[in-house]
C-alpha positions as CSV (number, residue, x, y, z in Angstrom):
1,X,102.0,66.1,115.1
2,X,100.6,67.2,112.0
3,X,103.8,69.1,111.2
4,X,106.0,65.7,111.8
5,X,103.1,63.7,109.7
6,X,103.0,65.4,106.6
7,X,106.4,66.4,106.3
8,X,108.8,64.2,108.0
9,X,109.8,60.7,107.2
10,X,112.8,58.2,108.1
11,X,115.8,58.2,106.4
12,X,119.5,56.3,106.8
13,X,122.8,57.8,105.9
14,X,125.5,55.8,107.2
15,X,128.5,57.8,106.3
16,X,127.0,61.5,108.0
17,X,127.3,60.4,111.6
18,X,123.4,61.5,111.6
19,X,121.3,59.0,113.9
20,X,119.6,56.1,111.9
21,X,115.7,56.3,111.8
22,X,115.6,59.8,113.1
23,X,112.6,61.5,112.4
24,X,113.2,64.6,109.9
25,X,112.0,67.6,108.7
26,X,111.8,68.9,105.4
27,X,111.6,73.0,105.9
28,X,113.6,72.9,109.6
29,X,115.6,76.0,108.2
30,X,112.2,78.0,109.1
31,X,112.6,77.0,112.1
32,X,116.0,78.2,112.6
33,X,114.4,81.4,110.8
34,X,112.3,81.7,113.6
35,X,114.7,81.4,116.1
36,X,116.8,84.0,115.1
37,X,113.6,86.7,114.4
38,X,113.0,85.9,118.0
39,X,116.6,87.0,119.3
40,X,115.9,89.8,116.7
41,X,112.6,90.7,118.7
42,X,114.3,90.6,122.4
43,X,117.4,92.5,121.0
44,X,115.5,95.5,120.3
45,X,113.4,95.1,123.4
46,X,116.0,94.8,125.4
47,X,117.9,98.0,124.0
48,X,114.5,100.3,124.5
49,X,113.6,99.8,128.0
50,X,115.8,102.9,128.9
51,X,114.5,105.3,126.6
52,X,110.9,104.4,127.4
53,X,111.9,104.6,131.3
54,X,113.9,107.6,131.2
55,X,111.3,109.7,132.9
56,X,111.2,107.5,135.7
57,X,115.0,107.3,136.0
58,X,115.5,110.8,135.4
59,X,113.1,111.6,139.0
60,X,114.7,108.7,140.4
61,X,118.3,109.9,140.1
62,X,118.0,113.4,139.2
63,X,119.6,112.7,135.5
64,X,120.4,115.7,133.8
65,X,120.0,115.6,129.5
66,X,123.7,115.9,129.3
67,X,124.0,112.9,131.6
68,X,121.3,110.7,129.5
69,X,123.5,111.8,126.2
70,X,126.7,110.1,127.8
71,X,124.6,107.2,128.8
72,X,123.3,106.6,124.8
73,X,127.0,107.6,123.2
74,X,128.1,104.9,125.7
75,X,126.0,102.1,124.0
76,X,126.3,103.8,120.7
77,X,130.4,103.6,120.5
78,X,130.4,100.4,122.6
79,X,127.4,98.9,119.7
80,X,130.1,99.5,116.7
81,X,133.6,98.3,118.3
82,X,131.4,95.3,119.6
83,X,130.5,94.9,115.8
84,X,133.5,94.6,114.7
85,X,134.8,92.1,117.3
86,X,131.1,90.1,117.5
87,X,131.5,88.8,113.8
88,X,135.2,87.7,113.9
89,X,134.0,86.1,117.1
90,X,131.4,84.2,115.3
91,X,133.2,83.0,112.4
92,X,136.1,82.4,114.8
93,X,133.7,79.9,117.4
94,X,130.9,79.0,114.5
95,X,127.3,80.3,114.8
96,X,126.1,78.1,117.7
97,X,129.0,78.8,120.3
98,X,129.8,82.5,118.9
99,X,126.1,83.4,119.0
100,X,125.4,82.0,122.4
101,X,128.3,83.7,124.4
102,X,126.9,87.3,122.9
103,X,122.9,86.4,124.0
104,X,124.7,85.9,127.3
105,X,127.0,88.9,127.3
106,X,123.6,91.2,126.4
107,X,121.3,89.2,128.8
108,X,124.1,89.4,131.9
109,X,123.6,93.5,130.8
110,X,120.2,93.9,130.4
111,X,119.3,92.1,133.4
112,X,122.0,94.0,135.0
113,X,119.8,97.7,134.7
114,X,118.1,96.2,137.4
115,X,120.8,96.0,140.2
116,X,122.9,99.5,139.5
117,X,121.9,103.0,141.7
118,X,123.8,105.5,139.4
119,X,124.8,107.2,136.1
120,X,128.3,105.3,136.2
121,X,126.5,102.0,136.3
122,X,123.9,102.5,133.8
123,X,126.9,103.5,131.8
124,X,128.6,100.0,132.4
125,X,125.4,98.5,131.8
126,X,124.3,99.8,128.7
127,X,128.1,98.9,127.1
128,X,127.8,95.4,127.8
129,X,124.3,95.3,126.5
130,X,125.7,97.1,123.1
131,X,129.1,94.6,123.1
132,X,126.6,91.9,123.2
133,X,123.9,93.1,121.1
134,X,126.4,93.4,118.2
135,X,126.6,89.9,117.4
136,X,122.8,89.4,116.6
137,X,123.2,90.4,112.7
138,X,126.4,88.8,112.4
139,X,124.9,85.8,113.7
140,X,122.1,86.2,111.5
141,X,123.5,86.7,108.3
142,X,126.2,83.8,108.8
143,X,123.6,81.5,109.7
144,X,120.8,82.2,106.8
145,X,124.3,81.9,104.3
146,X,124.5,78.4,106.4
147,X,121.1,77.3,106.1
148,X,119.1,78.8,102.9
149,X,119.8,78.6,99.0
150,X,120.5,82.2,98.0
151,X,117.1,82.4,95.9
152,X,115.8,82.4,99.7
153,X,118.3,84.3,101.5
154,X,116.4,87.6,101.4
155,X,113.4,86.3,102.4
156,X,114.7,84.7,105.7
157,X,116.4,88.1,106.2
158,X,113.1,89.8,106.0
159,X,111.7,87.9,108.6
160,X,114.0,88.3,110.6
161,X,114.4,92.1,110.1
162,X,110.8,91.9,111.0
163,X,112.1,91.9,114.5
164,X,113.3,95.2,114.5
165,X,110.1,96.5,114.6
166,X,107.9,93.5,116.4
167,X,110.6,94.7,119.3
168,X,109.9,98.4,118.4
169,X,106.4,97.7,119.2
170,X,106.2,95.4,121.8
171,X,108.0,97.8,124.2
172,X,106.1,100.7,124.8
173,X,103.0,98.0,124.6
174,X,104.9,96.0,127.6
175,X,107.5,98.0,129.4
176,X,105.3,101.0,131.3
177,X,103.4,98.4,132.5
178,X,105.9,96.1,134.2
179,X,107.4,99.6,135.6
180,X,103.9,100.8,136.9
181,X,102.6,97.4,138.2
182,X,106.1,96.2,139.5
183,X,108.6,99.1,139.3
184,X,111.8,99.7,137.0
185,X,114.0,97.4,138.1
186,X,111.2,94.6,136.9
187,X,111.0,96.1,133.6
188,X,114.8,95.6,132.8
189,X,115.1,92.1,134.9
190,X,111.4,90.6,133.2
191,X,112.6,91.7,129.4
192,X,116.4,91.1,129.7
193,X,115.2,87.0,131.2
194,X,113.4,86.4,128.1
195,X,117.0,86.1,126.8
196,X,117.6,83.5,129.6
197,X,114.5,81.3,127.7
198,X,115.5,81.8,124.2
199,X,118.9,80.9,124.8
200,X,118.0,77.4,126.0
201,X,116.2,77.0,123.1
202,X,118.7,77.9,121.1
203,X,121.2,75.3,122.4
204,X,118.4,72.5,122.6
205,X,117.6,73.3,118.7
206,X,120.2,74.7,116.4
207,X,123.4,72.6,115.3
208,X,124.8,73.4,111.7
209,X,122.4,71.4,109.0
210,X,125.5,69.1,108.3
211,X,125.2,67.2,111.6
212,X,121.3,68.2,112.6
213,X,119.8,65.3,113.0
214,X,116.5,66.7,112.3
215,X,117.5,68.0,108.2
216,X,116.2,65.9,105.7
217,X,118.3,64.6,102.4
218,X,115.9,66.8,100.5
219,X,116.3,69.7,102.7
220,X,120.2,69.7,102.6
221,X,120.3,68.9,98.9
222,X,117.7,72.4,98.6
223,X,120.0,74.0,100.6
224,X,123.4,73.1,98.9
225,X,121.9,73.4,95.5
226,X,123.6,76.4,94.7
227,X,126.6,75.3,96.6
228,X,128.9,76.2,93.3
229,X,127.4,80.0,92.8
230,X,129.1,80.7,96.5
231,X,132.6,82.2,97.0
232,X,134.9,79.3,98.3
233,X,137.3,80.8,101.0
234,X,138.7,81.0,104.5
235,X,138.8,82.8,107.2
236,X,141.5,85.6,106.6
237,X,142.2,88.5,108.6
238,X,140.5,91.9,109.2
239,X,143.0,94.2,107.0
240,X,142.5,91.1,104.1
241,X,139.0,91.6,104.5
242,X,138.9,95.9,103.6
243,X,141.2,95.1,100.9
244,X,138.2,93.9,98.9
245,X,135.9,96.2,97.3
246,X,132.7,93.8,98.5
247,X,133.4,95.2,102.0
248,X,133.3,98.9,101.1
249,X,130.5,98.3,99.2
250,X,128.3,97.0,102.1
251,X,130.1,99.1,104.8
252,X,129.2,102.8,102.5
253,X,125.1,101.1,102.5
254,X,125.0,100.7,106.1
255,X,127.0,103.9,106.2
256,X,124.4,106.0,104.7
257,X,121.2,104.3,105.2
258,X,121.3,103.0,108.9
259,X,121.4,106.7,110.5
260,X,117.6,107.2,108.8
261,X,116.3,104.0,110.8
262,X,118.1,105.0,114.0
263,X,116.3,108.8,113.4
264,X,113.0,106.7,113.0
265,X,113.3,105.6,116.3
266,X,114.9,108.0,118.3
267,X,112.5,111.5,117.2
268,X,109.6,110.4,115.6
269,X,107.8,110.7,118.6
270,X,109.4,114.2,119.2
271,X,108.5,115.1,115.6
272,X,104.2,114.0,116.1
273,X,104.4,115.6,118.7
274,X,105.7,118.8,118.1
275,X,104.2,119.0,114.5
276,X,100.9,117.6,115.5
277,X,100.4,119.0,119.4
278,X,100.0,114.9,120.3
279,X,100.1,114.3,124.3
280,X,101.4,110.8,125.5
281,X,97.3,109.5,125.3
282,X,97.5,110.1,121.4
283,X,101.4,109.3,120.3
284,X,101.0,105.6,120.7
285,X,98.7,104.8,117.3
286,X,101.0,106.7,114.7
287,X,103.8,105.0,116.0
288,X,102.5,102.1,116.1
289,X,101.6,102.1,112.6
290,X,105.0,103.4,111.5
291,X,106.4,100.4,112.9
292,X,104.1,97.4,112.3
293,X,104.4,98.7,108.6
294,X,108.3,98.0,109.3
295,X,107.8,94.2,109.3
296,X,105.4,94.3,106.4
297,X,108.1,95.8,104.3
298,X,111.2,93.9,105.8
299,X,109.3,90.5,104.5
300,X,107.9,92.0,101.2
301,X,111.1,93.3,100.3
302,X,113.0,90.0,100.8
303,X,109.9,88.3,99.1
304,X,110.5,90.1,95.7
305,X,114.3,89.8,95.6
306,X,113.7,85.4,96.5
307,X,111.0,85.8,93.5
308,X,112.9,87.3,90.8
309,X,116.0,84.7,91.7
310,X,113.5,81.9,91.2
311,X,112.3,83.2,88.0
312,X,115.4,83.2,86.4
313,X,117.2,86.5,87.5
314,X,120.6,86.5,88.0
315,X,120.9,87.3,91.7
316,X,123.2,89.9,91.8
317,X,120.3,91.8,89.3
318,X,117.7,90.8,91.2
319,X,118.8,92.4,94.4
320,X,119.9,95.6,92.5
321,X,116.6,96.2,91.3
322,X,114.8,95.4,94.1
323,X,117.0,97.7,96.6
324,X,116.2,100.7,94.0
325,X,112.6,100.6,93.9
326,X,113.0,100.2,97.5
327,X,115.4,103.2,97.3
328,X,112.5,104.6,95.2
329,X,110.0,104.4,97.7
330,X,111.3,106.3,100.4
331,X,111.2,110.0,98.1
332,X,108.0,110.5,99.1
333,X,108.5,112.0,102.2
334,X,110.5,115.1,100.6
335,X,107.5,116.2,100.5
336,X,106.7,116.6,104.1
337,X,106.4,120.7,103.7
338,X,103.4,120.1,101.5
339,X,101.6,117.8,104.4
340,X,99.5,119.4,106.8
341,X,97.3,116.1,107.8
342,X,98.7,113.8,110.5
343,X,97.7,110.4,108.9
344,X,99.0,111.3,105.4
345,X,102.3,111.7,107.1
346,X,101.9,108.4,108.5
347,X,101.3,106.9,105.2
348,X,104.6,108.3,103.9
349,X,106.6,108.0,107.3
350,X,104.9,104.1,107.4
351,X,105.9,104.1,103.6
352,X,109.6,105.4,103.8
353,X,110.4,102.7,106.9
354,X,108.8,99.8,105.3
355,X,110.9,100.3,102.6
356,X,114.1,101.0,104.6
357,X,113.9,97.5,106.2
358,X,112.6,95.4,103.1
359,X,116.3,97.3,101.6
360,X,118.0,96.2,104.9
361,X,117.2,92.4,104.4
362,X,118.5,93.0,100.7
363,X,121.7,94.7,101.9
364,X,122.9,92.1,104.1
365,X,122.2,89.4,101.9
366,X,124.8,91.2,99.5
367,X,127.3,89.6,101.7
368,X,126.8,85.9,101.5
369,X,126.3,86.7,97.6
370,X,129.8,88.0,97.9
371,X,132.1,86.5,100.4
372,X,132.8,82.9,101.8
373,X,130.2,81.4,104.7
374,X,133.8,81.6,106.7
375,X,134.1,85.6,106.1
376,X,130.1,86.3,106.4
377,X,130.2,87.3,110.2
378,X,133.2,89.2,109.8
379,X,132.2,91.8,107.3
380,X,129.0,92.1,108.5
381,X,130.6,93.2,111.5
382,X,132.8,95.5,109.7
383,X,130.0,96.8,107.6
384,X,127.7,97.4,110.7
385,X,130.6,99.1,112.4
386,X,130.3,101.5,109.5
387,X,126.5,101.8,110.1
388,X,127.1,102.4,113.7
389,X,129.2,105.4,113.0
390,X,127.1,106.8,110.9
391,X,124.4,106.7,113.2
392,X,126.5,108.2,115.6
393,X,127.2,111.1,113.4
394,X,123.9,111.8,112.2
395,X,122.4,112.7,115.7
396,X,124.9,115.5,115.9
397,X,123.8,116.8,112.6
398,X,120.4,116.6,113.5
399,X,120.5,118.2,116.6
400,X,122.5,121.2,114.9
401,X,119.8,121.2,112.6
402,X,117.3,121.1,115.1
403,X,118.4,123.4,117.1
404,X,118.8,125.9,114.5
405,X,115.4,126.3,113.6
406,X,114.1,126.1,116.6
407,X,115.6,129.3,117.8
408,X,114.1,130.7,114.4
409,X,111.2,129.4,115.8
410,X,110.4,127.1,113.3
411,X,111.2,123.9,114.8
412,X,109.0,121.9,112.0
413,X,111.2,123.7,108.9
414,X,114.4,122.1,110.6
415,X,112.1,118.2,110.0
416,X,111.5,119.2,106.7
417,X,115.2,119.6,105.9
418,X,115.5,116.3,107.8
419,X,113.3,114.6,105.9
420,X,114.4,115.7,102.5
421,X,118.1,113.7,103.4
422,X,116.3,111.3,104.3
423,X,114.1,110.6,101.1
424,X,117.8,111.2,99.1
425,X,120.0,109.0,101.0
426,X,119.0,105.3,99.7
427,X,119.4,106.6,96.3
428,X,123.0,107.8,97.1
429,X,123.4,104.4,99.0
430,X,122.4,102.6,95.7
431,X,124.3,105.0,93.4
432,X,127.5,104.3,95.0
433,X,127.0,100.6,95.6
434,X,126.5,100.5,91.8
435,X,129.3,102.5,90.8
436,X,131.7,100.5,92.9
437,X,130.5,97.4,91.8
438,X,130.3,97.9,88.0
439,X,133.8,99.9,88.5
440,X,135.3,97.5,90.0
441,X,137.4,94.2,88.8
442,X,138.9,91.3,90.4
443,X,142.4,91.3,90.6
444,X,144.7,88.0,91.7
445,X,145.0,89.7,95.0
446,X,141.2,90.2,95.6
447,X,141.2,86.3,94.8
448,X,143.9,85.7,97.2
449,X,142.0,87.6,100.2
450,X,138.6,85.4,99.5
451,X,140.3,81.9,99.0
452,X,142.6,83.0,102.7
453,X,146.2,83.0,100.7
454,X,148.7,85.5,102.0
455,X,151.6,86.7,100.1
456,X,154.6,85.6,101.0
C-alpha cells in the first residue's frame, strides 16, 4: 500500500481504451524489469542442474565423458538455431505471446529430465530446454526497447543480466540438496516448476505499456520521450536483416566475447581446483564470489552508460566508452602467471567477469539504439546465434589447449595461455565494433532494409 499511496494516482484518457479511474503506477517498467531478471534467474537454473548432477547420473546410467560431450553439443547447437528462430518468433507474436510459448517450451524440457531413463532422452531433453531457453534475451531486449527511454536502457539490461549469475549461484546453493534430500529426478521437476509460477505471473502482469492499464501518463510520456531518436521500421526478413552493418556489428561482439563467459562457467572450478589442490568442501567460496561479483558489474556497468546519456552524452558515445573501460578491465588477468595466491586470482577472475557482464548489458542495448522495436528480437537472435557458435568453438580450442599442456605436464601453463585470450578478446571485440561502425555509411538500401521496403 505504500507503493500505490505515494506513487499512484487516478487518471482518465478516453481515447486509449485504458479503464477510467484505474489506479496507476508511475515506475511499473521496474516492475516488468523485475519480471524479466526473474526468467533470467530460472533460465540459468534450469540450464545447470545437469552439470551439477552429472556425477549422480553418470553412476546412475554408466555415462561415459564422450557420452556427456554429445549431451552438452546437443543443447549447445540446439541453443543457437533456437536463437535464431526465438527472436523472429517474438517479433513475429509480440513480447507477451512470443515470450510465453518459449518459458513453456523450456519448462515442458526442464521438467522433462525428470521422466527420461537414458542418454537418448537427456539428449531430447536438453534440445528442447536450449530451443526454449533462446528466446529469454530476445524477449528481453525487445521488451526494455518497449518499455524504457534509452538513457535507461542499459540499466534495465544490467539487472537483468544480473540473472546470469543470481542463477549461477543459486544452483549449486539449491540443487545437491533437492537431489540428496529427494533424489534427481526432484532436482529437475522442483527447479524446472518455478517456470510454471513465473509464467502465470507473467500473463497476469505484463501487457505492452500502450494498453497496461496500470502505466501512468507520466510514465508513458518518460518512456516515449525519446520516441524521435529511435529507428522507425518494420519487420523485414532475415537476409534484409544481415544486409545491415548494425547486425554484424552486434553478431562479431557476441562472437568474440560470449565464449569467455561460457569458459567462466564451464572450468573455473576445474581451473581452482587443479591450480589450487581445492576438494569439493573448499570450491564453493571462490566461486561464489566470482559470480556474485557478476551481478555487481552487470548493474554498475549499465549504471554508467544510463549516467553519461543523462548528462548530456550522445548515446552512441556513451556506450562506446563505457564498453572500453569495461573492455579495459578485464587485462588484468594476463597476468595469471605472475599469481601464486588463490584469493588474488579471485579478485582478478571476480574482476574480469564483473566486467564481462556490465559490457553484456551495454552490448545488447546497441540494438535498440540501432534497429526498429519491430527488428529488436530478430537480431538479437541472429547476434546470439553468432555468440552461440563461438562458444561452441571455443571449448574445442580449449581442450586442445588443455590437453596439450597437460601431457607436458604443465596443466596450469595451458590456463595461463587461456587467460591471456581472454584478457585480449573485449578489446578486439571493441576494436572491430568501432571500426565497423566509424567505417561504415548508410546507403538508400540500408534505409530500405530498416523502414521494411523491398526492391522491386
Amino acid at each position: 500500500m505504500n507503493d500505490v499511496s505515494s506513487e499512484a494516482y487516478r487518471w482518465n484518457v478516453a481515447t486509449s481504451g485504458r479503464v477510467e479511474t484505474q489506479v496507476e503506477y508511475k515506475s511499473y517498467r521496474w516492475r516488468v524489469c523485475a519480471l524479466l531478471f526473474f526468467a533470467t534467474t530460472i533460465n540459468y537454473l534450469d540450464r545447470q542442474v545437469l552439470g551439477l548432477l552429472k556425477p549422480v547420473l553418470e553412476g546412475q546410467f554408466g555415462w561415459t565423458e564422450t557420452q556427456y560431450s554429445h549431451v552438452v553439443m546437443v543443447f549447445m547447437i540446439c541453443y543457437a538455431i533456437g536463437l535464431l528462430l526465438a527472436g523472429r518468433l517474438i517479433d513475429r507474436l509480440g513480447t507477451k505471446i512470443g515470450f510465453a510459448l518459449c518459458v513453456l517450451v523450456w519448462t515442458i524440457g526442464a521438467c522433462g529430465h525428470a521422466a527420461v531413463r537414458n542418454t537418448l532422452g537427456f539428449a531430447f531433453m536438453r534440445g528442447l530446454l536450449a530451443l526454449g531457453e533462446a528466446g529469454n534475451f530476445p524477449a528481453a531486449v525487445k521488451t526494455v526497447s518497449e518499455w524504457f527511454p534509452r538513457r535507461e536502457q542499459a540499466l534495465a539490461m544490467g539487472f537483468i543480466t544480473a540473472g546470469c549469475s543470481i542463477g549461477a549461484v543459486v544452483a549449486p546453493a539449491t540443487v545437491p540438496w533437492l537431489a540428496a534430500t529427494y533424489g534427481w529426478e526432484a532436482a529437475f521437476f522442483a527447479t524446472g516448476f518455478t517456470g510454471v509460477v513465473w509464467l502465470a505471473c507473467w500473463q497476469l502482469a505484463y501487457q505492452s505499456p500502450h494498453l497496461h492499464k496500470k502505466v501512468s501518463k507520466q510514465e508513458l510520456t518518460l518512456i516515449e520521450s525519446d520516441a524521435g531518436e529511435v529507428p522507425a521500421g518494420g519487420a523485414v526478413p532475415w537476409v534484409s536483416l544481415l544486409r545491415m552493418r548494425g547486425t554484424w556489428i552486434f553478431l562479431l561482439g557476441k562472437f568474440l566475447t560470449d565464449p569467455i563467459w561460457w569458459f567462466m562457467l564451464f572450468w573455473l572450478p576445474s581451473y581452482f581446483s587443479s591450480r589450487f589442490n581445492l576438494d569439493m568442501k573448499h570450491l564453493g567460496l571462490p566461486l561464489i564470489i566470482v559470480y556474485t561479483a557478476t551481478s555487481i558489474g552487470s548493474i554498475a556497468g549499465g549504471w554508467v552508460s544510463s549516467q553519461l546519456i543523462a548528462r548530456g552524452w550522445k548515446v552512441s558515445a556513451a556506450r562506446q566508452t563505457t564498453m572500453f573501460i569495461l573492455a579495459l578491465l578485464v587485462t588484468p588477468i594476463i597476468a595469471s602467471p605472475l599469481i601464486d595466491d588463490m584469493w588474488t586470482m579471485v579478485g582478478l577472475l571476480s574482476l574480469a567477469a564483473a566486467a564481462h557482464q556490465g559490457w553484456s548489458a551495454n552490448l545488447y542495448t546497441t540494438v535498440s539504439d540501432m534497429f526498429p522495436k519491430e527488428q529488436v528480437a530478430s537480431v538479437v537472435g541472429i547476434g546470439g546465434m553468432g555468440g552461440a557458435v563461438g562458444s561452441t568453438l571455443f571449448p574445442l580450442a580449449v581442450g586442445l589447449v588443455l590437453d596439450h599442456y597437460k601431457i607436458l605436464g604443465n596443466l596450469n601453463g595451458g590456463y595461463n595461455v587461456i587467460f591471456v585470450v581472454c584478457g585480449f578478446a573485449y578489446v578486439l571485440a571493441w576494436l572491430v565494433m568501432w571500426l565497423m561502425r566509424v567505417t561504415g555509411h548508410t546507403t538508400q538500401a540500408d534505409a530500405n532494409v530498416r523502414t521494411g521496403v523491398t526492391a522491386s
